[in-house]
N, C-alpha and C positions, 0 to 999 in steps of 0.2 A: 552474556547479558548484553541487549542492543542496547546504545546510547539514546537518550530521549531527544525529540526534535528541538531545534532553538528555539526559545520564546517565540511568539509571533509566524513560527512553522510549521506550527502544529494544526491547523485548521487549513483547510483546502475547499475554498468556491468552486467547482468547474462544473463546466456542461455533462448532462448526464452520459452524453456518447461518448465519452473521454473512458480512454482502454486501459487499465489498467497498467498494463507497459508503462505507459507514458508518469502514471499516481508512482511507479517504483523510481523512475528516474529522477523526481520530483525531489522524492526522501532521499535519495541516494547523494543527490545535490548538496542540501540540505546537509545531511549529518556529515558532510568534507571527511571522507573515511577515506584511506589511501587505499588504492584498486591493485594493492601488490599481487594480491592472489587471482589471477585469471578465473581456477574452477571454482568461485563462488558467487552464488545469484540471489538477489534481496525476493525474498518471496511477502506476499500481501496475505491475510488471512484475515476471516470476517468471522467471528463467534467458532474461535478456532479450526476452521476449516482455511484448509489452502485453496486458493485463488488461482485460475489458470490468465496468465497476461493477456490473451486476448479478449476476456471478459470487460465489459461499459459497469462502468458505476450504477448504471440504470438497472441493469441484470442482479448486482450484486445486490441493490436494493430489494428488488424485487424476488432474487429466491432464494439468497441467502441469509440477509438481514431479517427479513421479517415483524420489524419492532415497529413499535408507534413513534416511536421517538423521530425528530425531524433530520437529527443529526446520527449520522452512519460514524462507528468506528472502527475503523481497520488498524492491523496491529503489523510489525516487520518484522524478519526473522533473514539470515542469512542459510543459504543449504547451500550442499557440495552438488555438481551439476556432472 
């Protein structure tokens, strides 16, 4: 079970062309997790579908999200790589 983001972390402004790469580092920050483990990668996932990092926010809106709602939630998960 992932740790949830700190107050005040959990929401994310950015430009739509912003890569998801960059949204994992973000949380990665964020949750101060110690990086003992090399083969483990924070993966992104959008209405339980994984995300691949080089995906834009804009994309992930547009074909995975598909809601009316104004605000996108992505959810984190750690995998063995």
């Amino acid at each position: 079970d992932m740790p949830h983001l700190p107050p005040g972390s959990n929401k994310l402004s950015a430009a739509k062309v912003l890569k998801l790469h960059k949204v994992a580092l973000y949380v990665e920050e964020r949750l101060q997790l110690p990086s003992s483990r090399q083969d483990l990668r924070l993966q992104l996932l959008c209405n339980d579908k994984p995300l691949p990092p080089d995906m834009t926010l804009a994309s992930v809106r547009a074909f995975v999200w598909k809601s009316g709602a104004d605000e996108m939630t992505l959810k984190y998960r750690y995998v063995t790589e």
